[in-house]
N, CA, C and O atoms as CSV, one atom per row, in Angstrom:
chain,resi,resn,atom,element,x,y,z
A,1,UNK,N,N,27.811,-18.922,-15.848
A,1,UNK,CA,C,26.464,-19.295,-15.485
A,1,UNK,C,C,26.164,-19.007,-14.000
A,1,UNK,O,O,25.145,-18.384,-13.703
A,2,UNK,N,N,26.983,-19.423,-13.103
A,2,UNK,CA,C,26.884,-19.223,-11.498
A,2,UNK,C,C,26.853,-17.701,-11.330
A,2,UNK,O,O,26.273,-17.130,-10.407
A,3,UNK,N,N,27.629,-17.016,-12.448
A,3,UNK,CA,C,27.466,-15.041,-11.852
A,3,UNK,C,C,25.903,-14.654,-12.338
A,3,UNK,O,O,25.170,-13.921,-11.675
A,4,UNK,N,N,25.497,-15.324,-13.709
A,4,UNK,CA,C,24.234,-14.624,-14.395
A,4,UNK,C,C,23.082,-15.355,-13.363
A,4,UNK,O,O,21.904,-15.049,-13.547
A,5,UNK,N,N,23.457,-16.407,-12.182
A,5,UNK,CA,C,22.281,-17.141,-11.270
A,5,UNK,C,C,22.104,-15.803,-9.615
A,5,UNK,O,O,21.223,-15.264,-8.944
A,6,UNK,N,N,23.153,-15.853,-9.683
A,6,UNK,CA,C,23.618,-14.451,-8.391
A,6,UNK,C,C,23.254,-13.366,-8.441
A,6,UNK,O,O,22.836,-12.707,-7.489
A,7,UNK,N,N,23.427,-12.801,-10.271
A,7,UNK,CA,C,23.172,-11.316,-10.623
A,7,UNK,C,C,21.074,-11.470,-10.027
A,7,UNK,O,O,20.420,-10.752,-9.270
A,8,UNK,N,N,20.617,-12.917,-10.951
A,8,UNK,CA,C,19.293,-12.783,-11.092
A,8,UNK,C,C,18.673,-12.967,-9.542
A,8,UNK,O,O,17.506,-12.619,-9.365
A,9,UNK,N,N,19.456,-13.519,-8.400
A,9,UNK,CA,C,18.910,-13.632,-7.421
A,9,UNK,C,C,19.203,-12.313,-6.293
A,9,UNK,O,O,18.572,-11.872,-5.332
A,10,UNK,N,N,20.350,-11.993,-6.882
A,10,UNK,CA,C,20.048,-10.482,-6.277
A,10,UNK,C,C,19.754,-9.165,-6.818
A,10,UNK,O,O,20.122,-8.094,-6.337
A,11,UNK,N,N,18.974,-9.365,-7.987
A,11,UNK,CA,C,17.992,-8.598,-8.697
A,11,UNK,C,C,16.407,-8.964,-7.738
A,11,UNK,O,O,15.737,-8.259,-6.983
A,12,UNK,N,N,16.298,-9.987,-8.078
A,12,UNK,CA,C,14.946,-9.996,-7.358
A,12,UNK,C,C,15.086,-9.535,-5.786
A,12,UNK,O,O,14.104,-9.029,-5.242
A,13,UNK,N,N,15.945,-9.660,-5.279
A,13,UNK,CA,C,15.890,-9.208,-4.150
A,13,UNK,C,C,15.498,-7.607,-3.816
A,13,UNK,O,O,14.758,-7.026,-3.022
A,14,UNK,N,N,16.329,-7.276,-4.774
A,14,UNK,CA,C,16.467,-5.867,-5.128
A,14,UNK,C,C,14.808,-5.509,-5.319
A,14,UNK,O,O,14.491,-4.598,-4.555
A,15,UNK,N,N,14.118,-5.808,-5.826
A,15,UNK,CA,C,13.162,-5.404,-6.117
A,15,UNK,C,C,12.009,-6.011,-5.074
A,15,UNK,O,O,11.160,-5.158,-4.815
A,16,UNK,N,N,11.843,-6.983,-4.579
A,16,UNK,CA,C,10.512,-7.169,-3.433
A,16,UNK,C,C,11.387,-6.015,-2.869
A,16,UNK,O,O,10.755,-5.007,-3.185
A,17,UNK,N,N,12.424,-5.652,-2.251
A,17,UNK,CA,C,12.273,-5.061,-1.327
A,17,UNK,C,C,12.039,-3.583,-1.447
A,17,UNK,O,O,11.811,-2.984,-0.395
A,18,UNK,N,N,12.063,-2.839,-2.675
A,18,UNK,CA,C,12.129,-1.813,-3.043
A,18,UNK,C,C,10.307,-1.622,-2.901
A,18,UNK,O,O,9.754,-0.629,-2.428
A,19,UNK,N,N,9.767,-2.581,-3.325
A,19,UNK,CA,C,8.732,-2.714,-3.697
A,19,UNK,C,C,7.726,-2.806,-2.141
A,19,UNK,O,O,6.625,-2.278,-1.984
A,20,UNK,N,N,8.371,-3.500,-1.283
A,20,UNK,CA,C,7.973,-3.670,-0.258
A,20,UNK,C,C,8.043,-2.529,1.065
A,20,UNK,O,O,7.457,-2.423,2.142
A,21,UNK,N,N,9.210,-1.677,0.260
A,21,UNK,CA,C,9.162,-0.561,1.051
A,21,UNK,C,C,8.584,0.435,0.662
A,21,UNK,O,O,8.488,1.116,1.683
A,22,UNK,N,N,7.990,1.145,-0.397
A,22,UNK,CA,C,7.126,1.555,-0.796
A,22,UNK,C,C,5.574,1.705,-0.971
A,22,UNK,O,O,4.874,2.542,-1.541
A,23,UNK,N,N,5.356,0.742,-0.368
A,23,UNK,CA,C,3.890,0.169,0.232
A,23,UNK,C,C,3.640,-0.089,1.530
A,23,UNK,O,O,4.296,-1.034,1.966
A,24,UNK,N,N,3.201,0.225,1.991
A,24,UNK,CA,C,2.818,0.476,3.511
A,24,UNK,C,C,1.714,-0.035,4.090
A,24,UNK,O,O,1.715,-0.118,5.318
A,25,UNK,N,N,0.675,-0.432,3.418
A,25,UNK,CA,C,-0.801,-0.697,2.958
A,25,UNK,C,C,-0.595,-1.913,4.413
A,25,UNK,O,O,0.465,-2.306,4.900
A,26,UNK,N,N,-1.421,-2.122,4.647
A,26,UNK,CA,C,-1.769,-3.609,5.661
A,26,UNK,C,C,-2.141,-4.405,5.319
A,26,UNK,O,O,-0.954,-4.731,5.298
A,27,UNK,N,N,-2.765,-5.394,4.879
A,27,UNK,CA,C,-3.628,-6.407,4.171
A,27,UNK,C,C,-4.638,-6.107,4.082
A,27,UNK,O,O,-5.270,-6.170,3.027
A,28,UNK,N,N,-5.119,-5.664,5.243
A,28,UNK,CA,C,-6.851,-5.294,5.687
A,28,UNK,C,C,-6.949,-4.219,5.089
A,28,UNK,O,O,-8.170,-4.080,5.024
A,29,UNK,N,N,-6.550,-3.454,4.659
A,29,UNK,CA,C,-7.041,-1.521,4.380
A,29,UNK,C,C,-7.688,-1.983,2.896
A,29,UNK,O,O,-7.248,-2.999,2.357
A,30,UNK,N,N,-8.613,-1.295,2.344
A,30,UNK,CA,C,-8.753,-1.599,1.611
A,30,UNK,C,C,-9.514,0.271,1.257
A,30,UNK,O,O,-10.201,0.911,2.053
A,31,UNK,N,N,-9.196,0.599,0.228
A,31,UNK,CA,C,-9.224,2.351,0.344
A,31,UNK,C,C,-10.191,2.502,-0.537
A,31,UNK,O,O,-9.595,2.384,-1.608
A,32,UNK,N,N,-11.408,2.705,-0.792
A,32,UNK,CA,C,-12.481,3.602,-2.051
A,32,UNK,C,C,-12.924,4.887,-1.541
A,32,UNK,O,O,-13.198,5.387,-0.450
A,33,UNK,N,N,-12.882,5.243,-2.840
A,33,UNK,CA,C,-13.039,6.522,-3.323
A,33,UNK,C,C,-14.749,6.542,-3.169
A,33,UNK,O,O,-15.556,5.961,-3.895
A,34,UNK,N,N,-14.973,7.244,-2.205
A,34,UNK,CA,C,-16.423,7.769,-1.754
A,34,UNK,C,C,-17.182,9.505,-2.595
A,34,UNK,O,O,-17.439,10.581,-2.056
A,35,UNK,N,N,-17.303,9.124,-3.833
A,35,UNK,CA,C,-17.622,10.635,-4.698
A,35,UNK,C,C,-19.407,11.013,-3.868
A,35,UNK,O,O,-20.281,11.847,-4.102
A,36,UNK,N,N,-19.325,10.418,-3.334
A,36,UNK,CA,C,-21.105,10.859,-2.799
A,36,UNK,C,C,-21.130,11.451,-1.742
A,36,UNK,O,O,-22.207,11.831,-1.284
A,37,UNK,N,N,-19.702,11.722,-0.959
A,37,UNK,CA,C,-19.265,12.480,0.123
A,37,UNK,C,C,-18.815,13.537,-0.339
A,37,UNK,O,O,-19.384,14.585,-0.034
A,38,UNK,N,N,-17.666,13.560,-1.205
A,38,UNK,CA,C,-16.746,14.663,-1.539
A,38,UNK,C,C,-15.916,13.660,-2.762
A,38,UNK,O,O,-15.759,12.442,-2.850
A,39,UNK,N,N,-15.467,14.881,-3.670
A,39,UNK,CA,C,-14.839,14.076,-4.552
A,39,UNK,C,C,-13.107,13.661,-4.562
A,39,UNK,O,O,-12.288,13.420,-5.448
A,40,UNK,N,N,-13.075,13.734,-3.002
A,40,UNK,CA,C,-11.392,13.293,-2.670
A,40,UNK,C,C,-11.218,12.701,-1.362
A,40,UNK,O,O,-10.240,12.626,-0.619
A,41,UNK,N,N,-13.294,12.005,-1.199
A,41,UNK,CA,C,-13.450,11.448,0.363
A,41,UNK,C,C,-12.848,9.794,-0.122
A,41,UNK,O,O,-13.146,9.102,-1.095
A,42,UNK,N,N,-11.738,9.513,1.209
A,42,UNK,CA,C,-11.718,8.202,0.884
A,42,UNK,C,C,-12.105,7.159,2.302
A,42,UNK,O,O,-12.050,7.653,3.428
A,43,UNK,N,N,-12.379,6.129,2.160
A,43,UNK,CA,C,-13.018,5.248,3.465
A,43,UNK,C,C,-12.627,3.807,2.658
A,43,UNK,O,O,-12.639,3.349,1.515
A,44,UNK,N,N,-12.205,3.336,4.303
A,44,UNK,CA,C,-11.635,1.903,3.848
A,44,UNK,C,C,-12.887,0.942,4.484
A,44,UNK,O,O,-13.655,1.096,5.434
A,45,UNK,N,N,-12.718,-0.012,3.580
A,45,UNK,CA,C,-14.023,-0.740,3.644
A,45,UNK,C,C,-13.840,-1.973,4.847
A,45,UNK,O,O,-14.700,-2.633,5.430
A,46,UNK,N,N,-12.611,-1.984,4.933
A,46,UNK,CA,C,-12.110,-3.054,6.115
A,46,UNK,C,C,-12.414,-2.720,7.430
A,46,UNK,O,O,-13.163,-3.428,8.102
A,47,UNK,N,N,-11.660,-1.231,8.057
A,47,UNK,CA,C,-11.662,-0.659,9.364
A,47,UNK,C,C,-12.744,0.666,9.236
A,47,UNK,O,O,-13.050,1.078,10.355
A,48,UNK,N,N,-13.250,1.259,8.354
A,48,UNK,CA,C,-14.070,2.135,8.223
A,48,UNK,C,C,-13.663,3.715,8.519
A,48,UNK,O,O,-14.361,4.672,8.854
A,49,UNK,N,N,-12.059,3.572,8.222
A,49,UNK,CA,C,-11.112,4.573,8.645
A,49,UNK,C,C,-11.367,5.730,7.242
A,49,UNK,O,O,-11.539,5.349,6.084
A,50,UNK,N,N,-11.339,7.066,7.653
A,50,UNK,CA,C,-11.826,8.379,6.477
A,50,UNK,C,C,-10.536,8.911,6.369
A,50,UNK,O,O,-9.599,8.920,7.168
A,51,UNK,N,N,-10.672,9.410,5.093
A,51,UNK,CA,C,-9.579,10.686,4.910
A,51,UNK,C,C,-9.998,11.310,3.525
A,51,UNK,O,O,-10.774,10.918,2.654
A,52,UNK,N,N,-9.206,12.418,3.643
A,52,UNK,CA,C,-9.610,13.300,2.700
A,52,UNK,C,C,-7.989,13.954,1.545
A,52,UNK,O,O,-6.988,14.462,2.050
A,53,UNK,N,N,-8.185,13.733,0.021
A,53,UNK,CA,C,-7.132,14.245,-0.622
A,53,UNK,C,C,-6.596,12.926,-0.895
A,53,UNK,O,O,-7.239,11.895,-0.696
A,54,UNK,N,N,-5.343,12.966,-1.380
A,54,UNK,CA,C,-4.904,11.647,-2.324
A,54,UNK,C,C,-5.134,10.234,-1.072
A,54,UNK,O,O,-5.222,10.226,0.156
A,55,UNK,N,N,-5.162,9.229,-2.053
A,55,UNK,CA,C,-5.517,7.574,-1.592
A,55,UNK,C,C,-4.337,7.644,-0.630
A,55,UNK,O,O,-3.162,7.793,-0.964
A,56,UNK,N,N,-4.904,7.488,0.862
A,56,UNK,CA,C,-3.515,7.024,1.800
A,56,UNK,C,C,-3.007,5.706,1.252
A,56,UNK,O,O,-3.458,4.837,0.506
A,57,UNK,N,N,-1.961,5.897,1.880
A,57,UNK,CA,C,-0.604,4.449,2.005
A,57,UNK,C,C,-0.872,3.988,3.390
A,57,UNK,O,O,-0.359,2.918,3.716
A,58,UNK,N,N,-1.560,4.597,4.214
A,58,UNK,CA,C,-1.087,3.800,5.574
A,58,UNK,C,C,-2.437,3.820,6.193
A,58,UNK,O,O,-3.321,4.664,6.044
A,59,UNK,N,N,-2.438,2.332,7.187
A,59,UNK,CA,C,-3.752,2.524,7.709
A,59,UNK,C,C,-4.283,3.439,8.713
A,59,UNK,O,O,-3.906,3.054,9.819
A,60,UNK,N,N,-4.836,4.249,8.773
A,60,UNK,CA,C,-5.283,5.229,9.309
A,60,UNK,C,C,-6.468,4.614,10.600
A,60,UNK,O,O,-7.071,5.516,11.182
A,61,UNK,N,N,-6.650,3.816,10.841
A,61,UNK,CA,C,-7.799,3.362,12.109
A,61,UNK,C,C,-7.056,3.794,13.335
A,61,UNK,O,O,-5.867,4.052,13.520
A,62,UNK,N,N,-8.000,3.798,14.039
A,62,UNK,CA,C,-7.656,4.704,15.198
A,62,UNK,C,C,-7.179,3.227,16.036
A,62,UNK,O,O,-7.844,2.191,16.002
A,63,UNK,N,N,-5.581,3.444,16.951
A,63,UNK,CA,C,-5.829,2.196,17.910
A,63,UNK,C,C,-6.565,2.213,19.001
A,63,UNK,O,O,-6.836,3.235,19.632
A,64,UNK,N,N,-6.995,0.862,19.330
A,64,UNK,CA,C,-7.575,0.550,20.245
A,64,UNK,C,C,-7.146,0.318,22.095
A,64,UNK,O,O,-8.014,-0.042,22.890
C-alpha cells in the first residue's frame, strides 16, 4: 500500500510538471483569433500584443 501511495504521488508530480513546462502562457495573455484582420491574425485581449501564424505560447507585449 505505502509503494502504490509513492508510485501515485510521484505520478502526479510527474505530470503538473510536464504539464507546466509546456505552457508558457502567463495568466494575463489571453490569445483570439482576429479573422477580420487576416485569417492567422492573433491579439491578446489582456496586453493587446499581435502576431501572426499559429496561437503563441508566450506573451509577446513589449516590456516596459
Amino acid at each position: 500500500m505505502p509503494l502504490l501511495l509513492l508510485l501515485l504521488g510521484v505520478s502526479v508530480f510527474v505530470y503538473l510538471w510536464i504539464t507546466r513546462r509546456n505552457s508558457t502562457l502567463t495568466r494575463n495573455c489571453r490569445w483570439r483569433l482576429d479573422r477580420s484582420v487576416a485569417p492567422d491574425f492573433w491579439r491578446c485581449v489582456a496586453c493587446g500584443a499581435t502576431a501572426r501564424g499559429r496561437e503563441p505560447r508566450d506573451c509577446l507585449r513589449e516590456e516596459r
